[in-house]
C-alpha positions as CSV (number, residue, x, y, z in Angstrom):
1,X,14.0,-11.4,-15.6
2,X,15.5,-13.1,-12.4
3,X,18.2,-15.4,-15.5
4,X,19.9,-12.1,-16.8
5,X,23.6,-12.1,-16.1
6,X,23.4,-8.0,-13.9
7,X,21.0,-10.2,-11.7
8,X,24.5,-11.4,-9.7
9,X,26.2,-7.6,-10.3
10,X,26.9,-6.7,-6.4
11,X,26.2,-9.7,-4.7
12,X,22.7,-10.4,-2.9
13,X,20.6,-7.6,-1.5
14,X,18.8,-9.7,1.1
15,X,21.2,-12.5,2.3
16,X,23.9,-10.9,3.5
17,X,21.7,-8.6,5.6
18,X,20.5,-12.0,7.1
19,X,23.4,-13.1,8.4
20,X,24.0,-9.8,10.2
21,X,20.6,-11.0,12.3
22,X,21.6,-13.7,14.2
23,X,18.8,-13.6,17.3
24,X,15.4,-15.3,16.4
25,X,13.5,-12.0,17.3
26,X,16.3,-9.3,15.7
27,X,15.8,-12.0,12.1
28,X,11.8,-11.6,12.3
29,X,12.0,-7.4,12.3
30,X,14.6,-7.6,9.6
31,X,12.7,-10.5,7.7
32,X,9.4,-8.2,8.5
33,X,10.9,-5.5,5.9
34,X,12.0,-7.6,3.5
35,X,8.6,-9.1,2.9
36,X,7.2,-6.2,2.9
37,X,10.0,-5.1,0.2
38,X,8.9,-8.5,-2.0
39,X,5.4,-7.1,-1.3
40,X,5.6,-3.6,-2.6
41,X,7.8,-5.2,-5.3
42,X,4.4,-7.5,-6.2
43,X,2.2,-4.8,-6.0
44,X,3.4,-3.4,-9.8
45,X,3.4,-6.8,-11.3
46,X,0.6,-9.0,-13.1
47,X,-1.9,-10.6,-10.5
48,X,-3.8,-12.1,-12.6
49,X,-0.9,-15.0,-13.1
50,X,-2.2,-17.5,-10.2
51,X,1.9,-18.1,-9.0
52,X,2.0,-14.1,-8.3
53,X,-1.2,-14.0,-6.7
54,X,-0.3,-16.9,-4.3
55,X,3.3,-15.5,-3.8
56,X,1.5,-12.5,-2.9
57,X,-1.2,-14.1,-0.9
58,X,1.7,-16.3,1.5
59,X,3.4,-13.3,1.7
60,X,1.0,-11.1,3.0
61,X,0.1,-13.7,5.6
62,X,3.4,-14.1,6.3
63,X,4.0,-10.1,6.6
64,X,0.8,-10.2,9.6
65,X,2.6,-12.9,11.3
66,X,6.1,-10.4,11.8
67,X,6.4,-7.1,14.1
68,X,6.2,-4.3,12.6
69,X,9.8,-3.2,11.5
70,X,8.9,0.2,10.9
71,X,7.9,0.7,14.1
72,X,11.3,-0.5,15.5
73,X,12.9,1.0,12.7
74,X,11.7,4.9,14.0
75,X,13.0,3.7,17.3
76,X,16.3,3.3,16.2
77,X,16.4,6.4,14.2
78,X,14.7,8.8,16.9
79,X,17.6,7.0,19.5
80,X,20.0,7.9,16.7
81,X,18.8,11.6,16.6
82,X,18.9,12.4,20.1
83,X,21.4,15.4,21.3
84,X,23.2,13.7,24.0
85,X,25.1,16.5,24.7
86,X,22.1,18.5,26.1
87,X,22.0,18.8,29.6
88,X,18.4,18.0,29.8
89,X,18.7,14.9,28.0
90,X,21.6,14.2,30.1
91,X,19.9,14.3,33.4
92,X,16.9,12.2,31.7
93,X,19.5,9.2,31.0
94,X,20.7,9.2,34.3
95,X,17.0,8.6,35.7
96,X,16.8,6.0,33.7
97,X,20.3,4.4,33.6
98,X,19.1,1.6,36.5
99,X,16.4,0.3,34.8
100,X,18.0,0.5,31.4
101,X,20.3,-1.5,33.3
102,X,18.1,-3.6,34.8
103,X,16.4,-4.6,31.3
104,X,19.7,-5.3,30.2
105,X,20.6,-7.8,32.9
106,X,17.3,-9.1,32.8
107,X,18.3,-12.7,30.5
108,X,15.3,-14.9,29.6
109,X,17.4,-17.1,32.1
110,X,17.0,-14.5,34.6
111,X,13.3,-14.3,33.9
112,X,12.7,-18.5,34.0
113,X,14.7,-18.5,37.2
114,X,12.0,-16.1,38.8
115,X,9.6,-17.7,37.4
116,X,10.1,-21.1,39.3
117,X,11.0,-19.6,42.0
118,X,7.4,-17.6,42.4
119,X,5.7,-21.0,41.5
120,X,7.9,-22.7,44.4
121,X,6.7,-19.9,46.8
122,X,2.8,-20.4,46.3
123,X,1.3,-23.0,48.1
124,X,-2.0,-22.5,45.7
């Protein structure tokens, strides 16, 4: 029951973690888990009561609308995992630094500006 007084013991589980996602994109992969959290969460509970099933129901349409957090999530980690002091992986970085680099620099601004520049250039 949502009313019992532990309900507020450590502060919110899902709020604060929203305020850490500030980016439009970076709030829908971290709002991606969580409904995917309210969903498992749903899963064990009565569905015949018609709020849960249409809880359930917006969520899961809601959940097909997001990325797939996982996904990003296994980025993250196998980034996190990789040995950075082998040599190999070393020399691999380095290949890649410039167009890591160039990603980086690469601002939707950046990306506009070409844009309209390429559309001034045709004479379609």
């Amino acid at each position: 029951n949502s009313s019992l007084p532990d309900v507020a013991d450590g502060g919110p589980i899902f709020i604060e973690k929203l305020k850490n996602w500030t980016e439009k994109n970076e709030k829908r992969i971290i709002l991606s888990q969580i409904v995917s959290m309210y969903l498992e969460m749903l899963a064990n509970t009565d569905r015949t009561k018609g709020h849960v099933r249409r809880i359930s129901e917006e969520l899961f349409t809601l959940k097909n609308s997001l990325p797939d957090g996982l996904k990003k999530l296994k980025d993250l980690m196998d980034l996190a995992k990789l040995p950075m002091s082998d040599l190999k992986i070393q020399r691999k970085a380095v290949n890649e630094l410039f167009s890591v680099l160039q990603t980086l620099v690469e601002t939707p601004t950046s990306v506009k500006k070409k844009r309209s520049q390429l559309q001034r250039r045709c004479k379609c």
